[in-house]
N, CA, C and O atoms as a GROMACS GRO file, in nm:
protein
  464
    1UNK      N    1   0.085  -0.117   0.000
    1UNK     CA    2   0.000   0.000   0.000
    1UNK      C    3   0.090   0.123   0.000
    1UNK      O    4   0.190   0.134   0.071
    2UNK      N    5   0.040   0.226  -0.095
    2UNK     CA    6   0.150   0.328  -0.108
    2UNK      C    7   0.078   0.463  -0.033
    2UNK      O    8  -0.044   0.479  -0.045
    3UNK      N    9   0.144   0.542   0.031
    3UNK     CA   10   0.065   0.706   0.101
    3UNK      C   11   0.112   0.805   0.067
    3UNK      O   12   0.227   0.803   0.023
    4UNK      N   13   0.053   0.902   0.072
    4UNK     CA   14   0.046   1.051   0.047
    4UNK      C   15   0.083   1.104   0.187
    4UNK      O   16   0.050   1.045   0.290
    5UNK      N   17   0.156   1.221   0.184
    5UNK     CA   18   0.163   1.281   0.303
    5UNK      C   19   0.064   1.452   0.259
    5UNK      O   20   0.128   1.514   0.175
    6UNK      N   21  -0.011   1.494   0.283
    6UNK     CA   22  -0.080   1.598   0.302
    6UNK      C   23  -0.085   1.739   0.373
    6UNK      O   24  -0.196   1.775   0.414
    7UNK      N   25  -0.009   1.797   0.386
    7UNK     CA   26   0.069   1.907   0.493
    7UNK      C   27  -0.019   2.035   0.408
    7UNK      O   28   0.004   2.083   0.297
    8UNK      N   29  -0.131   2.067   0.509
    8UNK     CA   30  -0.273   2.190   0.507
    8UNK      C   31  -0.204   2.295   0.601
    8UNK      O   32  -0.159   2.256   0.709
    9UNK      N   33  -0.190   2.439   0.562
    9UNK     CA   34  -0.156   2.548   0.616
    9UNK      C   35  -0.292   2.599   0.650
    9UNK      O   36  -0.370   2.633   0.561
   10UNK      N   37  -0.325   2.605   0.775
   10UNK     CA   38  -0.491   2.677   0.753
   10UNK      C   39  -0.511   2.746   0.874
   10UNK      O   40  -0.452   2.738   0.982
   11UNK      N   41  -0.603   2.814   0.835
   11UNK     CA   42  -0.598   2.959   0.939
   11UNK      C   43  -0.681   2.849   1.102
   11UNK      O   44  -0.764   2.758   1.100
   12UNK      N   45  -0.622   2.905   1.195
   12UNK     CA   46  -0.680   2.856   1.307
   12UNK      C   47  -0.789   2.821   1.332
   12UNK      O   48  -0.803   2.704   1.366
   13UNK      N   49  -0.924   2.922   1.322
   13UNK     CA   50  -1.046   2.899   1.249
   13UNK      C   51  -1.073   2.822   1.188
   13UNK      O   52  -1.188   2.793   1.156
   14UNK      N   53  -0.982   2.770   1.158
   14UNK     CA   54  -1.094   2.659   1.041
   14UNK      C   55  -1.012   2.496   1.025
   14UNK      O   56  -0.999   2.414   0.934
   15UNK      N   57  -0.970   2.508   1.169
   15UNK     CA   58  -0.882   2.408   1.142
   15UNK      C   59  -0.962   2.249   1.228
   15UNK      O   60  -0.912   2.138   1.209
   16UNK      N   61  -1.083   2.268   1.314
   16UNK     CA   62  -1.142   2.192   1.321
   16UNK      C   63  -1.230   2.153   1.234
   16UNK      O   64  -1.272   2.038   1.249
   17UNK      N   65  -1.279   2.232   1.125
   17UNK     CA   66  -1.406   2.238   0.974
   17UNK      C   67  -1.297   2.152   0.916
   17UNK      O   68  -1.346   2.048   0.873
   18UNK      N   69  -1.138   2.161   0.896
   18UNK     CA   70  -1.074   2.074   0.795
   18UNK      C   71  -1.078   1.963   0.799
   18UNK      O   72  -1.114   1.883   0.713
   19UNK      N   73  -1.020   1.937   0.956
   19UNK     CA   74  -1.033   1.802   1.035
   19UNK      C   75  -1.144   1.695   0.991
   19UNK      O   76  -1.130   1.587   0.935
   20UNK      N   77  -1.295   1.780   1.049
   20UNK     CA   78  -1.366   1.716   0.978
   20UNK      C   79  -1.366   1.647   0.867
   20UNK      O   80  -1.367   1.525   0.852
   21UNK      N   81  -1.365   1.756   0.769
   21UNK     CA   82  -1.419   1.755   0.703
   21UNK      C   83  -1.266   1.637   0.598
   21UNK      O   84  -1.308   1.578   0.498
   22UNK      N   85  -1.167   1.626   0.619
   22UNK     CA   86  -1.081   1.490   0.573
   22UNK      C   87  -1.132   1.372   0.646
   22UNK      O   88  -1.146   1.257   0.603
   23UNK      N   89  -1.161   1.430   0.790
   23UNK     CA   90  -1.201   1.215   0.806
   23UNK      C   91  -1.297   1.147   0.745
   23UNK      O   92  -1.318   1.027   0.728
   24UNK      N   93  -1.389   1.307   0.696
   24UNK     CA   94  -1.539   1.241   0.625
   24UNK      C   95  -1.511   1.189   0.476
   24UNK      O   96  -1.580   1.114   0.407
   25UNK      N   97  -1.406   1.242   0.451
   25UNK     CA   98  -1.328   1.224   0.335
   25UNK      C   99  -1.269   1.073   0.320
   25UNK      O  100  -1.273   0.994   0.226
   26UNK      N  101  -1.220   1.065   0.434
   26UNK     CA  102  -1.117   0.917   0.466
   26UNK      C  103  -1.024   0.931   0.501
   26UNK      O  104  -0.940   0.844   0.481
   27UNK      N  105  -0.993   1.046   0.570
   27UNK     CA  106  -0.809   1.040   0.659
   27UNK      C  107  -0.861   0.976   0.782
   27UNK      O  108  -0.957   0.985   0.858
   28UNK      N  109  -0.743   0.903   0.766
   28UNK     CA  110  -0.730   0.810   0.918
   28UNK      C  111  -0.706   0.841   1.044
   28UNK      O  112  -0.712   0.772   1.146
   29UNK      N  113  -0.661   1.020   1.016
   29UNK     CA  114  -0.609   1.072   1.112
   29UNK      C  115  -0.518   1.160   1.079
   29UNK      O  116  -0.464   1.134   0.972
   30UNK      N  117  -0.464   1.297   1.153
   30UNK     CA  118  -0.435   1.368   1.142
   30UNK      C  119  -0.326   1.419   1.273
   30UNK      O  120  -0.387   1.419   1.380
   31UNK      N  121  -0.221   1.451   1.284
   31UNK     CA  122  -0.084   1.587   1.335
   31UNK      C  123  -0.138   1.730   1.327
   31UNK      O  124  -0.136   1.787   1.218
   32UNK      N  125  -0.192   1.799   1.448
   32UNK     CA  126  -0.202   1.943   1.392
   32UNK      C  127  -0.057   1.972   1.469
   32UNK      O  128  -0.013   1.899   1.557
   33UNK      N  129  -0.006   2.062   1.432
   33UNK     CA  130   0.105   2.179   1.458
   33UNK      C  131   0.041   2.328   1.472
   33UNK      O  132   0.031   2.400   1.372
   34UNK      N  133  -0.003   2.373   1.612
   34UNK     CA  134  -0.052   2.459   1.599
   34UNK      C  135   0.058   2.605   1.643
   34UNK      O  136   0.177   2.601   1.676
   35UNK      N  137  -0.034   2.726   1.628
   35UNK     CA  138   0.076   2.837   1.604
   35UNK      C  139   0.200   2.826   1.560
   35UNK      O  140   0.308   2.806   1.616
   36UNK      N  141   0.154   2.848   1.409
   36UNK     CA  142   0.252   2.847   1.293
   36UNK      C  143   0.242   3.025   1.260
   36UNK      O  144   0.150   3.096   1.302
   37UNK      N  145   0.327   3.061   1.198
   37UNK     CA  146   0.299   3.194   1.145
   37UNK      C  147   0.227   3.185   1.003
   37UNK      O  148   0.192   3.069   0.979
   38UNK      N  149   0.197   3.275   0.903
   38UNK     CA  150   0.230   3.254   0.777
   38UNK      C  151   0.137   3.428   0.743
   38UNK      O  152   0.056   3.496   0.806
   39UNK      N  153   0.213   3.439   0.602
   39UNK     CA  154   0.149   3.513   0.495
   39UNK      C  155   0.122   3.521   0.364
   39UNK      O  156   0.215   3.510   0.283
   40UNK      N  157   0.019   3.538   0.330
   40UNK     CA  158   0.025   3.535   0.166
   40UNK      C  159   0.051   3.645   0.067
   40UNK      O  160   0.092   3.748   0.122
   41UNK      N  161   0.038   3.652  -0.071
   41UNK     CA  162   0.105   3.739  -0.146
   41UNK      C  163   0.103   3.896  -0.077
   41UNK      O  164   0.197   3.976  -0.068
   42UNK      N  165  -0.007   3.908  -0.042
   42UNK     CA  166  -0.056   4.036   0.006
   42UNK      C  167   0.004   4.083   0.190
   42UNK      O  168  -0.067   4.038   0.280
   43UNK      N  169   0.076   4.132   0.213
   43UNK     CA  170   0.092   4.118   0.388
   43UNK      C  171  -0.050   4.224   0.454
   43UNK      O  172  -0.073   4.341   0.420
   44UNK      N  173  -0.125   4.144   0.552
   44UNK     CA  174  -0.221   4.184   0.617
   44UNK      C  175  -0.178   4.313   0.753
   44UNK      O  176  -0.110   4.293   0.854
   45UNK      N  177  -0.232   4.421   0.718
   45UNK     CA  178  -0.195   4.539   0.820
   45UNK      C  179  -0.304   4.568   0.887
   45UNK      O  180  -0.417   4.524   0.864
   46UNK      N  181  -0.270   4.642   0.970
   46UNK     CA  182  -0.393   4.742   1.061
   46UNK      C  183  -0.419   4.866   1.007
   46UNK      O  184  -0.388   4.884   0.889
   47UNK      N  185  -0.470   4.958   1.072
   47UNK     CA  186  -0.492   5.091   1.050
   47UNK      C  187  -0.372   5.163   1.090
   47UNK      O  188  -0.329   5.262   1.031
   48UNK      N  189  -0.318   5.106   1.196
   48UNK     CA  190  -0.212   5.190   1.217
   48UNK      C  191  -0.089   5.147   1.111
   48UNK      O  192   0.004   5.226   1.124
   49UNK      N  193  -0.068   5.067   1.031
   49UNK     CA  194   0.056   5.047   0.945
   49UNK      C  195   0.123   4.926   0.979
   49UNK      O  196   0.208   4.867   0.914
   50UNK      N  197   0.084   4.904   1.063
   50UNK     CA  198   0.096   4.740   1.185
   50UNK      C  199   0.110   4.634   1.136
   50UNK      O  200  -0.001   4.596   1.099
   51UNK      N  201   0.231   4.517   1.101
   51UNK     CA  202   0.171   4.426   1.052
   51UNK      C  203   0.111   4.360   1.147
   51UNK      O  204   0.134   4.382   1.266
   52UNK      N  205   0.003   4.246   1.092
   52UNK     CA  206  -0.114   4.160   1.195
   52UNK      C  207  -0.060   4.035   1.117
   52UNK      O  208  -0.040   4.005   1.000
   53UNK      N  209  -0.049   3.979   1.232
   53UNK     CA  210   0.033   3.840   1.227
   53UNK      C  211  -0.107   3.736   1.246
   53UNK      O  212  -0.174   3.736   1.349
   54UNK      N  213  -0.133   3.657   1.139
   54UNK     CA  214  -0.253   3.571   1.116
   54UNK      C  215  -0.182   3.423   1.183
   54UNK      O  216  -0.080   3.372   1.137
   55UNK      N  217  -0.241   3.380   1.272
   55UNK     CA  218  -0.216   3.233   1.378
   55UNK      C  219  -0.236   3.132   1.240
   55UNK      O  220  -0.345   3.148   1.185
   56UNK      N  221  -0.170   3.060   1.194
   56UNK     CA  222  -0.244   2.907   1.108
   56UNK      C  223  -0.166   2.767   1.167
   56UNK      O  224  -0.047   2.772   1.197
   57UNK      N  225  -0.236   2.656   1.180
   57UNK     CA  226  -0.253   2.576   1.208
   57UNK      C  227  -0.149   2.508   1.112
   57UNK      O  228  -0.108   2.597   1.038
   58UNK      N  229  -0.087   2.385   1.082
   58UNK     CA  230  -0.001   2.289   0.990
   58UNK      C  231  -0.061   2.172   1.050
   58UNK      O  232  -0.037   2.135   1.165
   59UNK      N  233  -0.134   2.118   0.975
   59UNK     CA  234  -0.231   1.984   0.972
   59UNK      C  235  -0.140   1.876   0.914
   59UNK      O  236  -0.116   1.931   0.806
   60UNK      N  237  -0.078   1.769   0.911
   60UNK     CA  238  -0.020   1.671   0.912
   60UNK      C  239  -0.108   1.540   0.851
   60UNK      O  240  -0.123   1.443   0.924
   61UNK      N  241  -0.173   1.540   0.704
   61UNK     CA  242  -0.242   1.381   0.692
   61UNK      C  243  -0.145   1.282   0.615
   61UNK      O  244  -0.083   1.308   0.512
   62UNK      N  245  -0.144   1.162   0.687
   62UNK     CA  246  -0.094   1.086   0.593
   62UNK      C  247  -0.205   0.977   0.546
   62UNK      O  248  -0.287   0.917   0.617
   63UNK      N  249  -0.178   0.967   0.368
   63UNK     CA  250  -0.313   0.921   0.358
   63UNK      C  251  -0.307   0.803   0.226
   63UNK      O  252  -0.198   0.795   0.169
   64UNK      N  253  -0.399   0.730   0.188
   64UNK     CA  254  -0.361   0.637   0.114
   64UNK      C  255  -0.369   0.679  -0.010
   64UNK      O  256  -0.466   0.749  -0.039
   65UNK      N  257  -0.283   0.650  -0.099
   65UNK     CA  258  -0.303   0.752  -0.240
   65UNK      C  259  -0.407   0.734  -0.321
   65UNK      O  260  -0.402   0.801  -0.425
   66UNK      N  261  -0.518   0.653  -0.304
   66UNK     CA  262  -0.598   0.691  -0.414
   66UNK      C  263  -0.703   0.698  -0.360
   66UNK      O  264  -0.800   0.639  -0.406
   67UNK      N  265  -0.713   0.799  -0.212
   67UNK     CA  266  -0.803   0.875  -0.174
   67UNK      C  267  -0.743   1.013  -0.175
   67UNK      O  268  -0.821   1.107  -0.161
   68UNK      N  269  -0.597   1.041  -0.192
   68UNK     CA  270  -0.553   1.178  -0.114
   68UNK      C  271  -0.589   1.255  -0.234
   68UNK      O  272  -0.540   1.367  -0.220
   69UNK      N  273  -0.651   1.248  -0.341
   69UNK     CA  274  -0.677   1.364  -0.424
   69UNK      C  275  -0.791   1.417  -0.349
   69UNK      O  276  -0.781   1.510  -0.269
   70UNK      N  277  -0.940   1.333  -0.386
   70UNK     CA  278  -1.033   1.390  -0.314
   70UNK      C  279  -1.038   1.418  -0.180
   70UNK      O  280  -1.130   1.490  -0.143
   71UNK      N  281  -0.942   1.369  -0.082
   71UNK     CA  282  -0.897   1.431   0.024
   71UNK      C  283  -0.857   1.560   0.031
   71UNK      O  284  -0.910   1.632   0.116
   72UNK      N  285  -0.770   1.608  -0.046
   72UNK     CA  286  -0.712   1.776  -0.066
   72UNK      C  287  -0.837   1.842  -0.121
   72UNK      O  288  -0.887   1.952  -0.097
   73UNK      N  289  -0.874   1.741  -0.202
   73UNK     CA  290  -1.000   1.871  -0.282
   73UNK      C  291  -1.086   1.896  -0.178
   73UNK      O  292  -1.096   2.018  -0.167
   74UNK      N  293  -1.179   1.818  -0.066
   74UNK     CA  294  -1.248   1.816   0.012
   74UNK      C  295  -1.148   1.941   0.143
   74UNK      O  296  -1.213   2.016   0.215
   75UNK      N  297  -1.036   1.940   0.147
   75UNK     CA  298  -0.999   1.988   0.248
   75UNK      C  299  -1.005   2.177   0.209
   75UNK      O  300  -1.026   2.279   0.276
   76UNK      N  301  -0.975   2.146   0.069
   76UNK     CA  302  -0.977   2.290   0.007
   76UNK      C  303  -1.099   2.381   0.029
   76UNK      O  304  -1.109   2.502   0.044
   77UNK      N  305  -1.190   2.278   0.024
   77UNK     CA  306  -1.341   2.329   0.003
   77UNK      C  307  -1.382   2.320   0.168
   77UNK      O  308  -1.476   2.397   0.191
   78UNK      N  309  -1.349   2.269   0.254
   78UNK     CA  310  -1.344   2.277   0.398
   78UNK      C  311  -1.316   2.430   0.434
   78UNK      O  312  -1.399   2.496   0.497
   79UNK      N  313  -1.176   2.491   0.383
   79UNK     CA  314  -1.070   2.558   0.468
   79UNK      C  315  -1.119   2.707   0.368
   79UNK      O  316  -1.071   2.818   0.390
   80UNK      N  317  -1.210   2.682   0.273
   80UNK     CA  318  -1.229   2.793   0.225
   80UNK      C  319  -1.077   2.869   0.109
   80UNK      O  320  -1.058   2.985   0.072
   81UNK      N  321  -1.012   2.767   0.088
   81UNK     CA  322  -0.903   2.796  -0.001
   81UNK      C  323  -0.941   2.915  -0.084
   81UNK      O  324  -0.953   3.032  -0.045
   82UNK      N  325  -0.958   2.868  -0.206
   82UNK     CA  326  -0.989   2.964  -0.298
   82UNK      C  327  -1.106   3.056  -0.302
   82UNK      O  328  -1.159   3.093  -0.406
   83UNK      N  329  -1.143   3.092  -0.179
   83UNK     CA  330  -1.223   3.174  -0.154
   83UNK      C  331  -1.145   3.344  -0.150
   83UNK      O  332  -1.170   3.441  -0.221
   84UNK      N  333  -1.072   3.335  -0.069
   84UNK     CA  334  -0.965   3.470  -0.086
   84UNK      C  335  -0.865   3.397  -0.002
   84UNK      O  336  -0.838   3.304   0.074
   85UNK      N  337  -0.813   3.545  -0.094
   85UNK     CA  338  -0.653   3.548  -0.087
   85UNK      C  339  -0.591   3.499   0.088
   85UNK      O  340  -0.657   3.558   0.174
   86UNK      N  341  -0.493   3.416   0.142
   86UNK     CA  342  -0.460   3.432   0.245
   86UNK      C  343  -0.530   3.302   0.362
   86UNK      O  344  -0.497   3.302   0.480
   87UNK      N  345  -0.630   3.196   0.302
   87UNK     CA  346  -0.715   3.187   0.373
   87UNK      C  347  -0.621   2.958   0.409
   87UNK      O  348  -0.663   2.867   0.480
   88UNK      N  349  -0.520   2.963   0.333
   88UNK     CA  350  -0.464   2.889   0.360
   88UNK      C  351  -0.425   2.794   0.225
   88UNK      O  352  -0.472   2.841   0.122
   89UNK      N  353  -0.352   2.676   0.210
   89UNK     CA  354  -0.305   2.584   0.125
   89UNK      C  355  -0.295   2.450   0.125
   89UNK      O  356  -0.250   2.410   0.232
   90UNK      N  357  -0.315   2.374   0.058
   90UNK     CA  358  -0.264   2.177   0.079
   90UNK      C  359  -0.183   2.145  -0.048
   90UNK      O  360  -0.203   2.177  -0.166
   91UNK      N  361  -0.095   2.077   0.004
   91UNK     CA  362  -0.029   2.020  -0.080
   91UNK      C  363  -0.001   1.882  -0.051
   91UNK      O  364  -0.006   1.851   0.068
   92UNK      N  365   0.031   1.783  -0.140
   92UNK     CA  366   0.064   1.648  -0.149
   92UNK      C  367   0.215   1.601  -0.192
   92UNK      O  368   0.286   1.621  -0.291
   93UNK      N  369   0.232   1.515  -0.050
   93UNK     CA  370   0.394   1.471  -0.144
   93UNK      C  371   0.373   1.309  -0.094
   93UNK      O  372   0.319   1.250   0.000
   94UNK      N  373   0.443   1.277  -0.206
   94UNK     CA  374   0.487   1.103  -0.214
   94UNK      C  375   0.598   1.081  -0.082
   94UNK      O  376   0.702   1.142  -0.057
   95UNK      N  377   0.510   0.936   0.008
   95UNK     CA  378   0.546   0.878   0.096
   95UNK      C  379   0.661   0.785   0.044
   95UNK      O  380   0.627   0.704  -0.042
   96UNK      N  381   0.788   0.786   0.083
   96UNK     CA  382   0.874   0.674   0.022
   96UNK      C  383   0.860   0.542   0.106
   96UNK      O  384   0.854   0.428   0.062
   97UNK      N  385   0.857   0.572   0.201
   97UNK     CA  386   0.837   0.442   0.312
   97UNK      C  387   0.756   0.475   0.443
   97UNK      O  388   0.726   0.594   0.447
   98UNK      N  389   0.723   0.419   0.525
   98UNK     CA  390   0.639   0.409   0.641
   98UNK      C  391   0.656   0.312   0.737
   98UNK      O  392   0.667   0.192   0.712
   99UNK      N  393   0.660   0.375   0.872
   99UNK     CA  394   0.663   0.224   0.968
   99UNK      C  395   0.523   0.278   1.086
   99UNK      O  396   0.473   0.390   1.096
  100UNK      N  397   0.493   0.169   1.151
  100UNK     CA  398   0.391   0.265   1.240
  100UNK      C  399   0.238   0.280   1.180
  100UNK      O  400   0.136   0.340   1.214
  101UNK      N  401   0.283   0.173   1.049
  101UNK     CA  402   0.083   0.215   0.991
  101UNK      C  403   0.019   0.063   0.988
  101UNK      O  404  -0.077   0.062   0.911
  102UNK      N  405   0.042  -0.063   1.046
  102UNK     CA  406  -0.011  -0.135   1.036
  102UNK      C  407  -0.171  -0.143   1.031
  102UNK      O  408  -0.250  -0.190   0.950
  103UNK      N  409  -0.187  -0.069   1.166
  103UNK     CA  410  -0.343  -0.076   1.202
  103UNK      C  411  -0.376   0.059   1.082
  103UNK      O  412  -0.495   0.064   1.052
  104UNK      N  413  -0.324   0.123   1.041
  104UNK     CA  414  -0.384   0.217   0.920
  104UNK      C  415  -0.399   0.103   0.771
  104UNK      O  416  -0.488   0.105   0.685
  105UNK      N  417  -0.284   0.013   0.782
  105UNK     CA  418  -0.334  -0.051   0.607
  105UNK      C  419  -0.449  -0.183   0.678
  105UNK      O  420  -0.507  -0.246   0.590
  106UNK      N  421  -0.476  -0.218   0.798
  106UNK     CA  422  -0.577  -0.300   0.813
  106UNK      C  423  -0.725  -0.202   0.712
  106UNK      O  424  -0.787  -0.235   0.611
  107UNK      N  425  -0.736  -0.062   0.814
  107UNK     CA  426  -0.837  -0.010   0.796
  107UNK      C  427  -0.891   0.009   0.634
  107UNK      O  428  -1.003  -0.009   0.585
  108UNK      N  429  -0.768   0.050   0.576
  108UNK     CA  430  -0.814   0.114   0.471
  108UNK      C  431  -0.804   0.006   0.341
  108UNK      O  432  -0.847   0.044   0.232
  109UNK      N  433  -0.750  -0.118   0.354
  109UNK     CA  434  -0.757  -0.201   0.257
  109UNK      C  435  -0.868  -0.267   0.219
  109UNK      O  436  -0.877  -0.357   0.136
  110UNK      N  437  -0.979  -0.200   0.308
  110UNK     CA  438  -1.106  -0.264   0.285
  110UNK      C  439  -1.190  -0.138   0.221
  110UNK      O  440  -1.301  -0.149   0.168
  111UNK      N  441  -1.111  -0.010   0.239
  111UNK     CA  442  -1.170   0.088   0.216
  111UNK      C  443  -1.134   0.130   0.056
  111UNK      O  444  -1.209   0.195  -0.017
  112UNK      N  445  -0.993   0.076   0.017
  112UNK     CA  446  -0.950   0.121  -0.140
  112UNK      C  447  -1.020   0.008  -0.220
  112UNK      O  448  -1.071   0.029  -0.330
  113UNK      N  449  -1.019  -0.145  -0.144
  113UNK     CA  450  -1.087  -0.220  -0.248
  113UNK      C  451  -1.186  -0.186  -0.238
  113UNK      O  452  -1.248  -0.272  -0.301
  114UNK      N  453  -1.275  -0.098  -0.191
  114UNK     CA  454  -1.447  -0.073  -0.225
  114UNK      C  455  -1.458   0.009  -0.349
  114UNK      O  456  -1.532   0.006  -0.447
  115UNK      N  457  -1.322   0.114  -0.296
  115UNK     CA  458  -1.274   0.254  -0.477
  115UNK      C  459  -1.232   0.204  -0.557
  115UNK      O  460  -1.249   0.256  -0.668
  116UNK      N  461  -1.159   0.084  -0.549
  116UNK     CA  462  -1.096   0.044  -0.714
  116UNK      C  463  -1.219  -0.048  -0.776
  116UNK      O  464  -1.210  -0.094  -0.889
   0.00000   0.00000   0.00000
């Protein structure tokens, strides 16, 4: 069984809606890393000239690869991605190896042979 690792930048706010909203998806589980910094193209100020430092969350899925597409897409549409600018990101990278997931390929080998 091969995995995806899934690493979601998302604003604090919305980092329990993501959660959700991947297990409903099929993550097995999730790493948050909370108070992370981040900014996007635009840097967010105050009135006074201030920069305002936005709190985001680093969500951690590792996931089986031929759920982690609709996993990201579902997480996107969770976290309000492409809604505006700033509101967070997912990206996917290839797992080379794994130890520690037994009870994860029990679960889900019943779950990919239902998708293939």
């Amino acid at each position: 069984m091969r995995f995806k690792l899934i690493v979601a930048f998302v604003e604090d706010a919305k980092s329990d809606a993501v959660l959700t909203a991947a297990r409903e998806a099929g993550a097995t589980g999730a790493t948050v890393i909370n108070n992370a910094r981040g900014e996007g193209v635009t840097q967010k100020t105050t009135f006074f000239g201030l920069t305002l430092e936005v709190q985001k969350d680093v969500i951690l899925f590792m996931v089986e690869e031929h759920l982690a597409r609709h996993i990201l897409e579902t997480i996107c549409e969770a976290g309000e991605f492409d809604h505006q600018s700033g509101q967070g990101i997912a990206i996917q990278i290839d797992i080379e190896d794994a130890v520690g997931v037994a009870h994860q390929v029990e679960t889900l080998t019943k779950v990919v042979e239902d998708e293939l």
